[in-house]
C-alpha positions as CSV (number, residue, x, y, z in Angstrom):
1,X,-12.6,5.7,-6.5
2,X,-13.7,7.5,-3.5
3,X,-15.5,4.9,-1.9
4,X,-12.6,2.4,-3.1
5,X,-10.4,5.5,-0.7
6,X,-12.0,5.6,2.4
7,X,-12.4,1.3,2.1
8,X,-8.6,1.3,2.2
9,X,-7.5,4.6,4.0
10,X,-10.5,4.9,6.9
11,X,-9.0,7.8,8.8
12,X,-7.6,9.5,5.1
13,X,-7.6,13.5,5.8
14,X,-6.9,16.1,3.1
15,X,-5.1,19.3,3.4
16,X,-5.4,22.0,0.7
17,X,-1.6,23.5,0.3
18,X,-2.4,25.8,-2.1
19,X,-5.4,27.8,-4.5
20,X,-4.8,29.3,-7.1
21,X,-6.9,31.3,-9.5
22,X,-6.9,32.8,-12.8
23,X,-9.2,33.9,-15.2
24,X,-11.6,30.9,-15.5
25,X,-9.3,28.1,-13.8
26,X,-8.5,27.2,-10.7
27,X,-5.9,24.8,-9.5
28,X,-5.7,22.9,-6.6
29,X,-2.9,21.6,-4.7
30,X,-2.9,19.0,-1.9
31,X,-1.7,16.4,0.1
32,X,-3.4,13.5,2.1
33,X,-2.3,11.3,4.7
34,X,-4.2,8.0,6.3
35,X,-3.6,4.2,7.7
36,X,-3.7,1.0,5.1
37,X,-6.5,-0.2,7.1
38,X,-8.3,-1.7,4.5
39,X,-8.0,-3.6,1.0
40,X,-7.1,-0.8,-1.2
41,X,-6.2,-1.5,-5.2
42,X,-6.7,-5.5,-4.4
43,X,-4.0,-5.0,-1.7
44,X,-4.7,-6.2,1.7
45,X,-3.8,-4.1,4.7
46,X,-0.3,-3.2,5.9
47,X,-1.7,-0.9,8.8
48,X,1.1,1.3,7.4
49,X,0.7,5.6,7.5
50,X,1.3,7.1,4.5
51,X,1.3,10.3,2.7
52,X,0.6,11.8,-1.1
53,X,0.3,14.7,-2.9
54,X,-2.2,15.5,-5.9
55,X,-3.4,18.9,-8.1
56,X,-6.5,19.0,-9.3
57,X,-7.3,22.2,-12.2
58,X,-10.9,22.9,-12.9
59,X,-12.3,25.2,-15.6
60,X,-15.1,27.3,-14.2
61,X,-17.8,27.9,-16.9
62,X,-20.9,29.8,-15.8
63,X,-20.2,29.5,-12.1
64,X,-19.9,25.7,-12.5
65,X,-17.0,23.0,-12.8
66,X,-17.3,22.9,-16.9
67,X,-13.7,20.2,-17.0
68,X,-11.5,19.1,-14.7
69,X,-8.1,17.8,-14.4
70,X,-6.5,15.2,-11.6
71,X,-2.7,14.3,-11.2
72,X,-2.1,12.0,-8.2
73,X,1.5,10.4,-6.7
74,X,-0.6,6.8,-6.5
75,X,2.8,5.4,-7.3
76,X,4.4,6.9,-4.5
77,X,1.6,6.1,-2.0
78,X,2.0,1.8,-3.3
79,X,5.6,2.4,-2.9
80,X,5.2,3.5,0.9
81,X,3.4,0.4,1.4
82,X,5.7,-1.5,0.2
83,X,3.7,-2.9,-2.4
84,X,4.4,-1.0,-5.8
85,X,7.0,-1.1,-8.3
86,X,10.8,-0.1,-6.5
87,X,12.8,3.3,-6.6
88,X,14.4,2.7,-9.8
89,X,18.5,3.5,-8.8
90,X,20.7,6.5,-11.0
């Protein structure tokens, strides 16, 4: 998927918003901003900017990642380009 990422989004940054931390998990949460400059998901570029927010959640085991969880507005970033399912209205 990464690779598949910076194919579609060349300039993508990420920004950590927030760590937190307990016991053996830590959770992640971010957003991400970058230019459609590339085929992304089969969809061919729209030069648009566009932003979206994930949270990861690892489980630390031993000092290393044992599991890890990944929740990511893809829906919303298709939508800014115009190219995913519409808002649905009230």
């Amino acid at each position: 998927f990464i690779g598949a990422l910076l194919t579609g989004f060349s300039d993508v940054q990420h920004t950590i918003d927030q760590v937190l931390v307990d016991s053996d998990t830590v959770v992640i949460r971010w957003h991400a901003e970058g230019t459609h400059d590339g085929e992304f998901q089969g969809y061919a570029p729209t030069g648009k900017r566009v932003t979206w927010t994930g949270i990861n959640v690892f489980r630390i085991e031993c000092g290393k990642i044992a599991e890890e969880w990944s929740e990511v507005d893809g829906l919303g970033r298709l939508r800014q380009l115009g190219v995913g399912a519409p808002a649905r209205q009230g």
